[in-house]
C-alpha positions as CSV (number, residue, x, y, z in Angstrom):
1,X,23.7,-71.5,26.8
2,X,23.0,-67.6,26.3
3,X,19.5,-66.7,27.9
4,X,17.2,-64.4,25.6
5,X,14.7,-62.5,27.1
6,X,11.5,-62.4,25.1
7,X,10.8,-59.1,26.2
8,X,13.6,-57.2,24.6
9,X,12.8,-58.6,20.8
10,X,11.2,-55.7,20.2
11,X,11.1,-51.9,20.7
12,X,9.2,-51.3,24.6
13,X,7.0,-48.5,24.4
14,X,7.4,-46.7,27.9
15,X,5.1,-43.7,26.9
16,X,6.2,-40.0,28.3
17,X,9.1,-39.8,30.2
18,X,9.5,-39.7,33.7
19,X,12.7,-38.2,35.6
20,X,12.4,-41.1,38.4
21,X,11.6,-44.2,36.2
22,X,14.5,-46.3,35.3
23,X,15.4,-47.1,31.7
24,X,17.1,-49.6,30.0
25,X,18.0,-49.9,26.1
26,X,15.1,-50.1,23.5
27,X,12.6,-48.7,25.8
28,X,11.2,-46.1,24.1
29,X,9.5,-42.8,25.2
30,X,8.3,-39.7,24.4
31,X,9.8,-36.2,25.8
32,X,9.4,-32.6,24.8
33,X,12.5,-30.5,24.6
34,X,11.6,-26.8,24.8
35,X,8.8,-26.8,22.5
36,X,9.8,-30.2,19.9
37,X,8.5,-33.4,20.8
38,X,10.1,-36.4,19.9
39,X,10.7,-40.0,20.5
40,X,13.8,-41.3,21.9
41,X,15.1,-44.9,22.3
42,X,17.4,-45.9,25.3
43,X,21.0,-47.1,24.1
44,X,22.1,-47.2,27.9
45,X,20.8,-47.6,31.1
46,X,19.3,-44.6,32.6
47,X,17.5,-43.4,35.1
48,X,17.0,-39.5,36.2
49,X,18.5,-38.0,32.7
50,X,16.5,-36.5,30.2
51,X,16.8,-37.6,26.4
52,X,17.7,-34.6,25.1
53,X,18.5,-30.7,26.6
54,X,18.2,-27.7,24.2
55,X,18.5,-29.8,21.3
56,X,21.0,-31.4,22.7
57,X,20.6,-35.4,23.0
58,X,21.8,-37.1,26.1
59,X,24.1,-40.1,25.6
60,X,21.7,-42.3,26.9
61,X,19.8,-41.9,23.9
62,X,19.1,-41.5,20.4
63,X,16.3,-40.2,19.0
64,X,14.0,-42.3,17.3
65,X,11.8,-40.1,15.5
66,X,12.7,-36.2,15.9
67,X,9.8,-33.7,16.2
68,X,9.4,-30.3,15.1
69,X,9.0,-26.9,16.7
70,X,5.4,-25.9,16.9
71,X,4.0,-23.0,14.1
72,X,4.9,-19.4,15.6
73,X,2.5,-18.4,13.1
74,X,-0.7,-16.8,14.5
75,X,-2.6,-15.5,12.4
76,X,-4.2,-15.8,8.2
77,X,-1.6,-14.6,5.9
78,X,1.3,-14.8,8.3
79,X,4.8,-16.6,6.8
80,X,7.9,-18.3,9.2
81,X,10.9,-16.9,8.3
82,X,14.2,-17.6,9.6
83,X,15.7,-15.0,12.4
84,X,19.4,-15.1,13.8
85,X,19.2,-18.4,14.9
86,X,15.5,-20.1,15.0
87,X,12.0,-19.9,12.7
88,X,10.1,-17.1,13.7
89,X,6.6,-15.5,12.9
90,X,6.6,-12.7,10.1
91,X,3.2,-11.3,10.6
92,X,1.4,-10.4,7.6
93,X,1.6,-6.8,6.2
94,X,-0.9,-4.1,6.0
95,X,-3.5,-3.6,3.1
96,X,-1.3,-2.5,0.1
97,X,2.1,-3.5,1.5
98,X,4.8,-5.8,-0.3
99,X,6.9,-8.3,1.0
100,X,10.9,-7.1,0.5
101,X,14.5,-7.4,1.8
102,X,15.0,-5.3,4.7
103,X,17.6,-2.4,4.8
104,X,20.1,-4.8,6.6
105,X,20.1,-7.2,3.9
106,X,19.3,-9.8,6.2
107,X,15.9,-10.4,6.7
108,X,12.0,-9.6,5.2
109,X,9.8,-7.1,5.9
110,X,6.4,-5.5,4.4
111,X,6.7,-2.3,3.0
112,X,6.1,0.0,0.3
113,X,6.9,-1.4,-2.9
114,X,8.1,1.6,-5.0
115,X,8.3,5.5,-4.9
116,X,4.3,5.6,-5.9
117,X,2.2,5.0,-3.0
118,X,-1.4,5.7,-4.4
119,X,-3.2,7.2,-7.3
120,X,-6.4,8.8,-7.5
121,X,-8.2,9.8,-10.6
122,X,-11.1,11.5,-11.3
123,X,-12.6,13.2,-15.0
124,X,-15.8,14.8,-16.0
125,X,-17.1,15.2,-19.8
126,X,-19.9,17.9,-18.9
127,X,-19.6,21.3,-19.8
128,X,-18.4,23.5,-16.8
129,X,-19.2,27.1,-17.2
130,X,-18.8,30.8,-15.1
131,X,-18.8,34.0,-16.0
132,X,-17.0,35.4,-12.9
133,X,-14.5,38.3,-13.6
134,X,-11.1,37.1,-12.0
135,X,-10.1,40.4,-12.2
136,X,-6.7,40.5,-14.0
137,X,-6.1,37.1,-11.9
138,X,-5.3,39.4,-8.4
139,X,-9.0,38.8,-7.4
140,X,-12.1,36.4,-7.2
141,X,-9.8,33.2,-7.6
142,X,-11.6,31.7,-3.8
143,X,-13.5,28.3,-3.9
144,X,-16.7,30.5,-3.8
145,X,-15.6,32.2,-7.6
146,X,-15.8,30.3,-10.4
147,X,-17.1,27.0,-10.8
148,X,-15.8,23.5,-10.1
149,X,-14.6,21.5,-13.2
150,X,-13.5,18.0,-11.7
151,X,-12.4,17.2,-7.7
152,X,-11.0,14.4,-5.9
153,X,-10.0,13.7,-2.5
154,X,-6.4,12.0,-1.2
155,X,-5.4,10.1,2.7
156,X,-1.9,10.5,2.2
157,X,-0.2,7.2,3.0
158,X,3.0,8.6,4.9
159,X,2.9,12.0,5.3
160,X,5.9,14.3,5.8
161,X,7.9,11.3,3.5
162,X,6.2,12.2,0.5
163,X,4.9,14.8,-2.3
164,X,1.7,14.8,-3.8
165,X,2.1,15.5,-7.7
166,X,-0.7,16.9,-9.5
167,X,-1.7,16.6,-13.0
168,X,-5.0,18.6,-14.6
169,X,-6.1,19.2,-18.0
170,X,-9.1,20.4,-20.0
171,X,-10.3,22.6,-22.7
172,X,-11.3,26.1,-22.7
173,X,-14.0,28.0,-24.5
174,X,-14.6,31.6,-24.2
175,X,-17.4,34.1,-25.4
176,X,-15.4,37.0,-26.0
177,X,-12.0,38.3,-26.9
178,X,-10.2,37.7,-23.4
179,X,-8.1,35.7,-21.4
180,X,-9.5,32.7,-19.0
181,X,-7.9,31.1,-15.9
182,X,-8.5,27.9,-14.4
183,X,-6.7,27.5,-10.9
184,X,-5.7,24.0,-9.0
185,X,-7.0,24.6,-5.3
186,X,-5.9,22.3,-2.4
187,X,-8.5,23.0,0.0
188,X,-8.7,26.9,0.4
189,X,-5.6,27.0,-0.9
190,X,-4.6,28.0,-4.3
191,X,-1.8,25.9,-5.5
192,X,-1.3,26.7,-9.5
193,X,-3.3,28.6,-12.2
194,X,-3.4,28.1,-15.9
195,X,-4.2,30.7,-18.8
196,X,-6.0,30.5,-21.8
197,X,-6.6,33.1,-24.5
198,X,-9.6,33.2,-26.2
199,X,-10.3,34.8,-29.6
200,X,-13.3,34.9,-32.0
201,X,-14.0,30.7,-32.5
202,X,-10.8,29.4,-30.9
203,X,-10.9,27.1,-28.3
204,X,-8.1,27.0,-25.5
205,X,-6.7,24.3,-23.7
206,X,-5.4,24.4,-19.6
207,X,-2.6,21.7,-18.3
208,X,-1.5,22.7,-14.9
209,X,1.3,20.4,-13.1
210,X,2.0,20.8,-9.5
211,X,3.8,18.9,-6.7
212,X,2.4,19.4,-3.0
213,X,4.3,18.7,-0.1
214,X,2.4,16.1,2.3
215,X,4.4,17.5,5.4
216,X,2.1,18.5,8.2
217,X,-1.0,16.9,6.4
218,X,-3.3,14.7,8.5
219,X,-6.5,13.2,6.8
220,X,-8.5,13.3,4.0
221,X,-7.2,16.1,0.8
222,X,-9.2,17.8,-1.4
223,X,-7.7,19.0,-4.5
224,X,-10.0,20.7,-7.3
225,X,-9.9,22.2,-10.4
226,X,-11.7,25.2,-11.1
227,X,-12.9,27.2,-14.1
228,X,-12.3,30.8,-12.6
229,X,-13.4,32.7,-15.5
230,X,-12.1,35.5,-17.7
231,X,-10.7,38.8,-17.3
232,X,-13.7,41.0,-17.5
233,X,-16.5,38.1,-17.4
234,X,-17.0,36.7,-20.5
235,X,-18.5,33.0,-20.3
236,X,-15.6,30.8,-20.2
237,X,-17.0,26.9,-20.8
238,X,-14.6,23.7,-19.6
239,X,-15.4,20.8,-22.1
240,X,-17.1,22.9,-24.8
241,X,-16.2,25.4,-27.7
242,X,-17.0,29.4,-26.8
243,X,-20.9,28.4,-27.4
244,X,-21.3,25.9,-24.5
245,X,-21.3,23.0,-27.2
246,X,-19.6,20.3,-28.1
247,X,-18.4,18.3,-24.6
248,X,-15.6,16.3,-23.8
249,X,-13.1,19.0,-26.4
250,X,-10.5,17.9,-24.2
251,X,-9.8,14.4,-26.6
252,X,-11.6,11.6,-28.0
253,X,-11.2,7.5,-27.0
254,X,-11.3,4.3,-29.7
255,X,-13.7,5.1,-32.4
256,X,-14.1,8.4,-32.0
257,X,-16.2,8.6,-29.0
258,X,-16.0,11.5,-26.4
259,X,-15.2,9.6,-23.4
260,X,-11.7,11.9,-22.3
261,X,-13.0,15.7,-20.8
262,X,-11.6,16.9,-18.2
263,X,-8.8,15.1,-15.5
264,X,-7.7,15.6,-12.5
265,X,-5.0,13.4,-11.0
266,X,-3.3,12.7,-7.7
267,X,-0.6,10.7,-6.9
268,X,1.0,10.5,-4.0
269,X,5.3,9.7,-4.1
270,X,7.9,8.7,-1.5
271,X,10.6,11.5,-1.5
């Protein structure tokens, strides 16, 4: 008559492994591999092998409930991604950055998402005026002449891989038959001018467009748009007719209400 031992009805929970302990089948026990915990349940007597090597189980054993690798992640925000042959910690991007396909085609990365890095804006609707004498435009065109119409100022984001496109507008009064500048300065620098030609009433209007390159460039820029005056020194007014009146000329928002004046903006491009 076949004996049956009690014992063995059931699974035998024999709690962590232990290299010198003797196993027989359905004990069951617990054993990290690498860095997965699992449970393993004996199939054949064992004593001295491990359940499992690398992933690999030992023939001894099956596993009775596989574990999983713990989170590489480490910190808020960062994603597990696959690498060449395990899960691995893609740590989250800087302020500003988006999440793309790498140049490889075979993996993710943060980045920048497209060939516009930044853009800053700034406008005025008050009446700029000067009556400096920019002296057929081969003089008095400094940051001390003239007076500012509208200024901003720009970190470029990855200098010496990018421009800097300019875009400034506004419109010109003058007192006086004669012809009125208004410059785009990059510091101390003056980078483009625009002309304007005044005559009894009229009223002129400036646009200049520039590109600077960001090469060489460390820290905050200051770009700003100047009303440098006329040839000979008639009053030249920004945002107003050749009286000083009327501000915001430069356009009108819904309704009709003078909420345009005078622009200035930066943006800063990848090459």
């Amino acid at each position: 008559m076949a004996t049956i031992d009690l014992g063995k009805i059931k699974l035998k929970w024999q709690g962590t492994y232990a290299g010198g302990t003797a196993y027989v089948p359905d004990d069951v026990v617990y054993y990290v591999d690498g860095s997965v915990g699992s449970s393993y349940i004996c199939v054949t007597a064992s004593t001295g092998n491990a359940p499992s090597s690398g992933g690999s189980v030992h023939s001894s054993w099956n596993y009775l409930a596989k574990g999983q690798a713990a989170s590489p992640t480490t910190t808020q925000g960062d994603l597990i991604v696959r690498g060449a042959s395990a899960d691995g910690r893609l740590g989250i991007g800087a302020a500003g950055k988006v999440l793309k396909v790498n140049s490889g085609a075979n993996g993710l990365e943060y980045g920048d998402g497209g060939k516009v890095l930044q853009i800053v804006r700034a406008r005025t609707t008050s009446i700029h005026s000067t009556s400096n004498n920019h002296d057929n435009m081969r003089g008095n065109l400094g940051t001390s002449n003239g007076s500012s119409i509208v200024s901003c100022t720009i970190t470029p984001q990855s200098a010496g891989s990018s421009h800097f496109y300019i875009w400034c507008q506004t419109r010109l009064g003058i007192n006086g038959n004669a012809m009125g500048v208004c410059t785009l300065m990059h510091g101390s620098t003056k980078v483009a001018l625009g002309c304007a030609n005044g005559y009894a009433g009229d009223a002129g209007e400036v646009s200049i467009f520039a590109y600077v390159d960001t090469t060489g460039l460390s820290g905050s820029q200051t770009f700003d748009f100047r009303n440098h005056g006329t040839r000979g020194g008639s009053n030249m007014y920004a945002n107003a007719n050749n009286s000083g009146q009327d501000a915001a000329l430069a356009g009108t928002g819904p309704g009709g209400a003078n909420n345009v004046g005078a622009h200035l903006t930066v943006m800063e491009m990848l090459d």
